[in-house]
C-alpha positions as CSV (number, residue, x, y, z in Angstrom):
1,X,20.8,12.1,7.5
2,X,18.6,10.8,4.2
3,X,15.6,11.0,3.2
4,X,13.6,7.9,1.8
5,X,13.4,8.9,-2.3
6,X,11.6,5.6,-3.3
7,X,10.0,2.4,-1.8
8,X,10.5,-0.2,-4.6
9,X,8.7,-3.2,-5.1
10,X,10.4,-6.4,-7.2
11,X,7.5,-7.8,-8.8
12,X,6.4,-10.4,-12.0
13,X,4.2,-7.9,-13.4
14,X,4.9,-4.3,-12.7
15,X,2.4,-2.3,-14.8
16,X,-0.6,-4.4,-13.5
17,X,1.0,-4.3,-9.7
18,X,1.6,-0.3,-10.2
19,X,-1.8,0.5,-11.6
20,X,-3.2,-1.9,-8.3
21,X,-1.3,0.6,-6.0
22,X,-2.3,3.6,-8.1
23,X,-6.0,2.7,-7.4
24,X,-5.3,1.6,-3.7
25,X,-3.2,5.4,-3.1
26,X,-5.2,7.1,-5.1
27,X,-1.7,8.2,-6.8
28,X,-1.2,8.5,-10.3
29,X,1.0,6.8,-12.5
30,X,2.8,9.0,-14.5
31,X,4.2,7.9,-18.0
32,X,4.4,4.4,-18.4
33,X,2.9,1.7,-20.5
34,X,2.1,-2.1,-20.3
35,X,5.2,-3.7,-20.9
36,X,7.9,-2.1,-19.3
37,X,10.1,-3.2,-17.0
38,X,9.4,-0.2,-14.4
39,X,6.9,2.0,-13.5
40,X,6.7,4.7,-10.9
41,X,3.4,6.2,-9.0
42,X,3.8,9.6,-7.7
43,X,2.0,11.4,-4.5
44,X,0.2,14.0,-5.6
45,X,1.2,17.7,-5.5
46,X,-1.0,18.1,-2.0
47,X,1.1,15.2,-0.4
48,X,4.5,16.3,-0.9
49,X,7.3,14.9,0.7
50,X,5.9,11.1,0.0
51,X,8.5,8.6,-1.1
52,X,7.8,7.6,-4.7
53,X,6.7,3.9,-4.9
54,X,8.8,2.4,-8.2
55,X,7.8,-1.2,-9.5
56,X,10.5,-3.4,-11.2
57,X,10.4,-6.6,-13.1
58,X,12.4,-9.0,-11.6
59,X,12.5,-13.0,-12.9
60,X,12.2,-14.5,-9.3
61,X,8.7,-14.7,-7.9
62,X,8.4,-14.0,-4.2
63,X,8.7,-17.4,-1.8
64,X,8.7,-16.0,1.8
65,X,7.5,-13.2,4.0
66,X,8.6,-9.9,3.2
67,X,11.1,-8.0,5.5
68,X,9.9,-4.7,4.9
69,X,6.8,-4.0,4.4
70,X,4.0,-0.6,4.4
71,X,1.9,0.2,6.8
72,X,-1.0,2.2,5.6
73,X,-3.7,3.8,6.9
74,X,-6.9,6.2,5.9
75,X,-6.2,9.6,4.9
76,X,-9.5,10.8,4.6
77,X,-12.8,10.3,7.5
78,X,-13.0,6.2,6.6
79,X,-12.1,3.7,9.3
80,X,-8.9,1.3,9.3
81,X,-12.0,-1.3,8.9
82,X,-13.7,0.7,6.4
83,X,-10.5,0.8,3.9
84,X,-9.5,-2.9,4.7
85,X,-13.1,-3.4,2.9
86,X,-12.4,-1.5,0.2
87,X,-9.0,-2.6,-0.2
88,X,-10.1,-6.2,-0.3
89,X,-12.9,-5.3,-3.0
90,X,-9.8,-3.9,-5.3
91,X,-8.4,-6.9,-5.0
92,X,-6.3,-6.9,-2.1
93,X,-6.2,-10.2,0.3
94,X,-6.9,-11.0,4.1
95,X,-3.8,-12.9,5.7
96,X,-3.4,-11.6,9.3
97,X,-6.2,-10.4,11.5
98,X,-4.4,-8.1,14.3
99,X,-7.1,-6.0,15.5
100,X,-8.1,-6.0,19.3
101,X,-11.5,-5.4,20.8
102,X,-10.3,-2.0,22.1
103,X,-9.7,-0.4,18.5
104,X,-6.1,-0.8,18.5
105,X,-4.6,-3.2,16.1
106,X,-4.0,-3.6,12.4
107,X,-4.9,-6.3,9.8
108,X,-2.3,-7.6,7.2
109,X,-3.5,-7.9,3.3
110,X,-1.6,-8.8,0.6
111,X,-1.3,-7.1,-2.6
112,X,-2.1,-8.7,-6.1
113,X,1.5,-10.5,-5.7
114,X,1.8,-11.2,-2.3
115,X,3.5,-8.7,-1.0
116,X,2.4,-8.2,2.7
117,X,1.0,-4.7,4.0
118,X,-1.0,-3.5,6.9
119,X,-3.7,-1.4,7.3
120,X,-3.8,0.8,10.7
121,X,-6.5,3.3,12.1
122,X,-6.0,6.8,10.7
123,X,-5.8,9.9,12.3
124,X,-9.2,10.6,12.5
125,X,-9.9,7.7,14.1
126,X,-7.4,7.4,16.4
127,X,-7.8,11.1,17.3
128,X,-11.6,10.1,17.7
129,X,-10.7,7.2,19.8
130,X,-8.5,9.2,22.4
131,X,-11.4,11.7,23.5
């Protein structure tokens, strides 16, 4: 067995790409300045067990569609639509629509550098949806 330690991110700009995700997450980042090469964003203390998500500095800029990506969802009472909004307003962009008339579905966004995610319904909702 392993356990998943950190989701990393090659990017052009890591501080600016980590403090995007910090804002998004709501995670802080934790000892690192403009400029360097890596920088790591930490759950916080009443998420544990969260992998880490590191940004690295790579020279290549990204030219296709990732093979991995995150899917995300709301961790508090807002809606998968609610969070795409707000995701969107932090700078996030719309790239797939996958949501179905029935509630079920998930839209893609891409973060400041492209990197594909998707935003699905949360517990709540889903929870809310099931009753």
């Amino acid at each position: 067995m392993i356990g998943i330690h950190t989701i990393t991110f090659d990017c052009e700009r890591p501080h600016e790409l980590a403090q995007w995700w910090s804002r998004a997450t709501g995670w802080p980042i934790v000892g690192y300045e403009p400029g360097d090469d890596e920088v790591l964003i930490e759950s916080p203390a009443d998420r544990p067990r969260q992998p880490l998500l590191l940004f690295i500095r790579v020279p290549e800029g990204k030219t296709v569609k990732n093979r991995l990506h995150l899917d995300v969802w709301p961790v508090d009472d807002a809606t998968r639509d609610e969070e795409i909004e707000r995701l969107i307003a932090l700078g996030a962009e719309s790239h797939e629509d996958h949501r179905n008339a029935d509630g079920t579905g998930w839209m893609t966004l891409l973060d400041p550098e492209g990197n594909e995610f998707c935003v699905v319904r949360g517990e709540a909702e889903r929870a809310a949806r099931a009753t």
